[in-house]
ZAVO-231857 format. One record per residue (C-alpha): x, y, z; residue in one letter; residue number from 0. Coordinates in steps of 0.2 Angstrom, whole numbers, plus 5000, padded with zeros to 4 digits. Example, Ala and Ser with C-alpha at 12.3 -4.5 7.8 and 13.67 -1.06 7.14 Angstrom:
% residues 2
[pt [5062,4978,5039],a,0]
[pt [5068,4995,5036],s,1]
This chain:
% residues 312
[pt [4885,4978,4915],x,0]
[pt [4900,4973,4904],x,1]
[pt [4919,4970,4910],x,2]
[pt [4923,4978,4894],x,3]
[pt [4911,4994,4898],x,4]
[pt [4915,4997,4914],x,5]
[pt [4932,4996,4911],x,6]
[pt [4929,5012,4899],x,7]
[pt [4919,5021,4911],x,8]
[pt [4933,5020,4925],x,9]
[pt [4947,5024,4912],x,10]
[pt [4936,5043,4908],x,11]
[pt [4936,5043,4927],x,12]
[pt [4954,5042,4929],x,13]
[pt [4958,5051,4914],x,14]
[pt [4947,5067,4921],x,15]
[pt [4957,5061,4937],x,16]
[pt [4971,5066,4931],x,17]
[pt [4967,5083,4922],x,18]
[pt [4962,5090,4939],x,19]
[pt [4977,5082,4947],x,20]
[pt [4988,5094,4935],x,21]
[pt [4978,5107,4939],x,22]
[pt [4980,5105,4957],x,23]
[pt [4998,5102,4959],x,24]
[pt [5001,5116,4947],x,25]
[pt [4992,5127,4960],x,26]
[pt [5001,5137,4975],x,27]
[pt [4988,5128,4986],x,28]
[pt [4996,5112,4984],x,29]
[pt [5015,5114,4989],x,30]
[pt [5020,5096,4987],x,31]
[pt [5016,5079,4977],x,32]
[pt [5020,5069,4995],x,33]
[pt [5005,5081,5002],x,34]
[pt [4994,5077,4987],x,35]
[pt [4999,5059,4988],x,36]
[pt [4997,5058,5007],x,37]
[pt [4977,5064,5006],x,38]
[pt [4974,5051,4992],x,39]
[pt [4981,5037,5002],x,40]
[pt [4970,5043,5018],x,41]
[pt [4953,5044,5007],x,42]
[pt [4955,5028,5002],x,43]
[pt [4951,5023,5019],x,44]
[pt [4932,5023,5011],x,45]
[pt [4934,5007,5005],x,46]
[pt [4936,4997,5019],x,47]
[pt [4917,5009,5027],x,48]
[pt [4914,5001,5009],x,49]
[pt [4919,4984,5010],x,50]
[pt [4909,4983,5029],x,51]
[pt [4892,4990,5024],x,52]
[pt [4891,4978,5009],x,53]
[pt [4899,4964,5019],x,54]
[pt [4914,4960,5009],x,55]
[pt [4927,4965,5022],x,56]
[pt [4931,4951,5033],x,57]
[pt [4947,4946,5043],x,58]
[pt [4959,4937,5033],x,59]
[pt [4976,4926,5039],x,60]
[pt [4991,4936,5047],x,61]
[pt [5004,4933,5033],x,62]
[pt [4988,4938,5019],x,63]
[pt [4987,4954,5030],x,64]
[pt [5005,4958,5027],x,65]
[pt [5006,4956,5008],x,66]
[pt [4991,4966,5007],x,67]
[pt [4998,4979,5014],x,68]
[pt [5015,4978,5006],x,69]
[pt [5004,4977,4990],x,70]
[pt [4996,4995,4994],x,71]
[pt [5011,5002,5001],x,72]
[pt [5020,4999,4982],x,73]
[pt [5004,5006,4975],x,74]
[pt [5002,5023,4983],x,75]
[pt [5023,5024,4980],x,76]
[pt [5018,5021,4963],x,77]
[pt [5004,5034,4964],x,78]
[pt [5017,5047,4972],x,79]
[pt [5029,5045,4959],x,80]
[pt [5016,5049,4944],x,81]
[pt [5010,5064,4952],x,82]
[pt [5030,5070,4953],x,83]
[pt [5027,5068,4936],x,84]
[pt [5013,5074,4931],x,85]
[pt [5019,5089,4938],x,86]
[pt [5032,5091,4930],x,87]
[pt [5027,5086,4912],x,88]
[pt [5012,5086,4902],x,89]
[pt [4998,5074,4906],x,90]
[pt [4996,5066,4888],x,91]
[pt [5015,5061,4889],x,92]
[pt [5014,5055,4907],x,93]
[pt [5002,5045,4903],x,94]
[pt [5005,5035,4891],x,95]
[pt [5023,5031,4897],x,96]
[pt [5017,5025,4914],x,97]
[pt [5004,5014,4903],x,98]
[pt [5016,5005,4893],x,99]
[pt [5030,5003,4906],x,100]
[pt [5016,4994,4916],x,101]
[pt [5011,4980,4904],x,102]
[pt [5030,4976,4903],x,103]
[pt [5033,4976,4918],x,104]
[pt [5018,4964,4923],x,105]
[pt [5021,4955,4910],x,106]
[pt [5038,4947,4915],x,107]
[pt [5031,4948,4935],x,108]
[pt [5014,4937,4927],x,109]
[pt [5025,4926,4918],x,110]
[pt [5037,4922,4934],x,111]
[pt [5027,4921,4949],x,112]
[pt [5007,4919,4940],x,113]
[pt [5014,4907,4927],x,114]
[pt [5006,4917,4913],x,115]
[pt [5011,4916,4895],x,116]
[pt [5004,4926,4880],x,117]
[pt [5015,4919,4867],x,118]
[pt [5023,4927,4852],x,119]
[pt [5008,4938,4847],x,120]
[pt [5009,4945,4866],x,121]
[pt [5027,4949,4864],x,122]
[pt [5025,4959,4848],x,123]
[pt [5010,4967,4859],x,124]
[pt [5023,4971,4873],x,125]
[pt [5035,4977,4859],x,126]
[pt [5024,4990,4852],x,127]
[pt [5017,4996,4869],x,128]
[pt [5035,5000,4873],x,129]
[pt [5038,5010,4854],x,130]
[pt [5020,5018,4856],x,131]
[pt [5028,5024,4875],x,132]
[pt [5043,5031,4868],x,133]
[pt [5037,5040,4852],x,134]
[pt [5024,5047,4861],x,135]
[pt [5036,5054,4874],x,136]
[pt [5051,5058,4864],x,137]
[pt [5052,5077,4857],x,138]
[pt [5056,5079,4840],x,139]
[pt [5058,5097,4841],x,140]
[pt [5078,5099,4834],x,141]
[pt [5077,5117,4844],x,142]
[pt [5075,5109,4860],x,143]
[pt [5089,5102,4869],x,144]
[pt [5079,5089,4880],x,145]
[pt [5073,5075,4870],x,146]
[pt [5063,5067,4883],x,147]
[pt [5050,5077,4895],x,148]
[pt [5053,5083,4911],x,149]
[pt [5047,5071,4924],x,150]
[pt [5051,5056,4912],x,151]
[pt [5060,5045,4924],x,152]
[pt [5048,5049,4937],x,153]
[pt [5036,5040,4924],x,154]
[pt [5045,5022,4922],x,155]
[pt [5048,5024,4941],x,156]
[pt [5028,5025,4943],x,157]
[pt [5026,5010,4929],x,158]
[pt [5036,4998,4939],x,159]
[pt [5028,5001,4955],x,160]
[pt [5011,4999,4950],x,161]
[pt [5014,4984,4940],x,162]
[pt [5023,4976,4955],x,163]
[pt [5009,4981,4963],x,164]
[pt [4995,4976,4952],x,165]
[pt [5001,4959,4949],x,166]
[pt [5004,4956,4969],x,167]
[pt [4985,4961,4972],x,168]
[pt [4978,4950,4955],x,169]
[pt [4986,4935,4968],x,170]
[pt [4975,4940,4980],x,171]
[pt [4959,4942,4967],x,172]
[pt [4961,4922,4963],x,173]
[pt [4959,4918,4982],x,174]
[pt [4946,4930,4990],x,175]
[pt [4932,4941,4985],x,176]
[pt [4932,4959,4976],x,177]
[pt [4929,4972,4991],x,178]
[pt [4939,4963,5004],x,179]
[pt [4954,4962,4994],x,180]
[pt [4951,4981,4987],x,181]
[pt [4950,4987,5005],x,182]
[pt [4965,4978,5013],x,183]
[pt [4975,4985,5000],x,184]
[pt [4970,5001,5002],x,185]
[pt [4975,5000,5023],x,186]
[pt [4990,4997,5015],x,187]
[pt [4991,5012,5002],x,188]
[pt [4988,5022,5021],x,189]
[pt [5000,5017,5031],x,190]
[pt [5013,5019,5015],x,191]
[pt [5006,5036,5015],x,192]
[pt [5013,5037,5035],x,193]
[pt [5030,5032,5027],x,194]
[pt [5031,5050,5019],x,195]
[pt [5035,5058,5037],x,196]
[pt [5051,5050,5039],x,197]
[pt [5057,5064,5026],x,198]
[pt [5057,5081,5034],x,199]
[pt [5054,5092,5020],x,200]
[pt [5039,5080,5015],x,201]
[pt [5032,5081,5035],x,202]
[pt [5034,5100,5034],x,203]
[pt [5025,5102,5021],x,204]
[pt [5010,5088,5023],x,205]
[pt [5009,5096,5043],x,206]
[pt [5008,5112,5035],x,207]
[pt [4993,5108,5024],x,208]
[pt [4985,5101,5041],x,209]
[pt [4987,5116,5049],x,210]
[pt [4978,5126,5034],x,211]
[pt [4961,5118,5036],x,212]
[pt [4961,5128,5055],x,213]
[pt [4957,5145,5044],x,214]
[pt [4954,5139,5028],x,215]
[pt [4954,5155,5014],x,216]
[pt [4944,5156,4999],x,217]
[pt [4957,5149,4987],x,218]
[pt [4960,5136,5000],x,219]
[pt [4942,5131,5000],x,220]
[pt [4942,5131,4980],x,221]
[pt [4957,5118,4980],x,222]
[pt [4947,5109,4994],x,223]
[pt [4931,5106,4984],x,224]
[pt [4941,5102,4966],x,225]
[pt [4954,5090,4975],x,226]
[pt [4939,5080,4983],x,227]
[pt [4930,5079,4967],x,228]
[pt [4946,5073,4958],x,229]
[pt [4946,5060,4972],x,230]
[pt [4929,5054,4970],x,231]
[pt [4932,5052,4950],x,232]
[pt [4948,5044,4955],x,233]
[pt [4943,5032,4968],x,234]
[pt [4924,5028,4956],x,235]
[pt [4937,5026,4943],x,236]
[pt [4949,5013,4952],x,237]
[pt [4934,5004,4962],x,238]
[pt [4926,5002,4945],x,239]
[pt [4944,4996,4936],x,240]
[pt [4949,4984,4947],x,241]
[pt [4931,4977,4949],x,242]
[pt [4930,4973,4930],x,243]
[pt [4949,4965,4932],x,244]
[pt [4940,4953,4945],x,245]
[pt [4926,4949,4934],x,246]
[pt [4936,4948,4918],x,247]
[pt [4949,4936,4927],x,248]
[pt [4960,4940,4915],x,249]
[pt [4979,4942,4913],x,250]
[pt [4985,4954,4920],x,251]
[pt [4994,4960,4909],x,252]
[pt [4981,4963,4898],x,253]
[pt [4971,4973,4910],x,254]
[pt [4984,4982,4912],x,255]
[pt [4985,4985,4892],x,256]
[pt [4970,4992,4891],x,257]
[pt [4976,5007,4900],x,258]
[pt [4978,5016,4882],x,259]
[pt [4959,5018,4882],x,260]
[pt [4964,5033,4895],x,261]
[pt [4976,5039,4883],x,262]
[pt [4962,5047,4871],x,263]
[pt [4952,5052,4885],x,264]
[pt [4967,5062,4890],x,265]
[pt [4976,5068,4872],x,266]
[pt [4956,5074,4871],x,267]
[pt [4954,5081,4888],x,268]
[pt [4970,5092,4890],x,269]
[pt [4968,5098,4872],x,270]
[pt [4953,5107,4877],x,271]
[pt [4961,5114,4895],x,272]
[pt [4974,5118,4887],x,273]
[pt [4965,5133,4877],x,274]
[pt [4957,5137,4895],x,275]
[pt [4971,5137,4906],x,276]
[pt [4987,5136,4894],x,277]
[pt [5000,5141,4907],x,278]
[pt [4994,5124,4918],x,279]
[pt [4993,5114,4903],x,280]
[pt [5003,5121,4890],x,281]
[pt [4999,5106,4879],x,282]
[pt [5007,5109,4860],x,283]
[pt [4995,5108,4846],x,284]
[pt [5004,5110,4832],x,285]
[pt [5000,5099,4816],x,286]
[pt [5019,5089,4820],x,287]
[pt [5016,5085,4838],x,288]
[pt [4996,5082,4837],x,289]
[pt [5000,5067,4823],x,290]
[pt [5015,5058,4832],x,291]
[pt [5005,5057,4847],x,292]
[pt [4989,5052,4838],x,293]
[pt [5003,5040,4827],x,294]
[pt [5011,5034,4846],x,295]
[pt [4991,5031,4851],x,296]
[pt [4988,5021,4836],x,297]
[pt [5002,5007,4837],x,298]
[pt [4999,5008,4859],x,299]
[pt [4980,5002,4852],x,300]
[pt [4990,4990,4840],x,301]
[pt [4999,4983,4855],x,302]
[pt [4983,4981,4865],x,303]
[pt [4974,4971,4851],x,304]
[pt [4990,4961,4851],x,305]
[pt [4991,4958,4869],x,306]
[pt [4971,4954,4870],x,307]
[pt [4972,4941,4859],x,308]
[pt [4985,4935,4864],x,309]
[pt [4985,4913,4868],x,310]
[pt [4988,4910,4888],x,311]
């Protein structure tokens, strides 16, 4: 199968990911993004089972083990900070924020430590990733007092941390195999899930959640059954990204680029929730909003052509 298609089909993945995510941390059931966070971490265990029945996890040196764990350690604080953002803002805005903060970020990180260079038609890419990222994000409505959406800088924080992340695990990518590295990393993206007890309010409620699955009520079950069905998505959707970035062997901040493709799947997705569940939602659809973020998806997809052709 094609990088290029598999790449698409894990971007629907993560974009249905994150429609249900909302859903769920918009929900009573789940009191906290650290909980929602701390189960994603832990069910990404699977991928080492994963790596061992189809023999790509093997041992690796001491100091490897260590940056792979640091490396999933940023991701799942990375992962944490988006759904405190996604929380609190809407989906198609998070989004795409997240997205362009990304390829900037790897960008300079690719350029510093992976010697990578786009040239001038990839700067005018990263320049229009970062114009699409703010237009879409920015509200034009005079009447409103805040011009940027709630859970805005929860977004950049979410960008860096998974740039810092996805360039330090491309390094591993040029020196071992697909499913070993993949699984490491995801250890990693455990035990920074651990780190999340050291706050009390975030140990309250994660051991509070715990305690729920002893008698488990109907709604409780209901949230159970979405949020491991978000998580299959999510994790298909990831196992199938970051295979294609290994077989593309591309930039990384290209692969990175081609976030925006989740971008339609979501302006798309939460349009049509939004008519279902509108208090969870509560996506805008009037005529000025729908064109500036169709407008802010455009030029994101002019800054991905940019970037992807861009001379390394």
């Amino acid at each position: 199968m094609n990088w290029l298609l598999i790449t698409v089909i894990a971007y629907l993945l993560l974009a249905l990911e994150i429609v249900l995510d909302k859903f769920l941390l918009s929900s009573k059931s789940v009191s906290h993004p650290a909980t929602y966070a701390f189960y994603s971490g832990t069910l990404g265990l699977f991928a080492v089972i994963v790596g061992l029945i189809f023999g790509g996890f093997h041992l690796i040196a001491f100091a490897k083990i260590i940056f792979s764990f640091i490396s999933g350690m940023i991701f799942i604080y990375g992962m944490l900070a988006l759904f405190f953002a996604v929380r609190k803002g809407e989906a198609s805005r998070v989004l795409p924020v997240v997205g362009a903060v990304i390829p900037i970020v790897a960008f300079f990180l690719a350029m510093l430590f992976l010697r990578e260079h786009l040239g001038m038609r990839g700067i005018m890419g990263i320049i229009a990733l970062i114009f699409g990222g703010l237009l879409i994000s920015f509200d034009l409505d005079k009447e409103s007092e805040r011009k940027f959406f709630q859970g805005f800088r929860a977004s950049l924080l979410a960008g860096f941390f998974l740039a810092l992340s996805a360039t330090m695990i491309k390094s591993l990518y040029i020196h071992d195999n697909f499913l070993n590295v993949f699984s490491w990393t995801r250890i990693g993206a455990f035990l920074g899930t651990l780190s999340f007890f050291m706050i009390p309010a975030w140990r309250k409620s994660i051991l509070g959640s715990l305690l729920k699955f002893k008698k488990p009520q109907k709604e409780g079950k209901q949230t159970g059954a979405f949020f491991i069905l978000a998580k299959i998505m999510g994790g298909c959707g990831s196992f199938l990204k970051e295979n294609a970035i290994s077989l593309a062997a591309s930039s990384v901040t290209i692969v990175s680029a081609l976030v925006s493709i989740e971008y339609v799947f979501i302006f798309i997705i939460s349009i049509l929730f939004s008519a279902w569940m509108p208090r969870i939602m509560h996506e805008k659809k009037d005529l000025k909003t729908i064109l500036q973020k169709i407008s802010a998806i455009i030029i994101i997809a002019i800054g991905i052509f940019l970037v992807s052709h861009a001379k390394r």
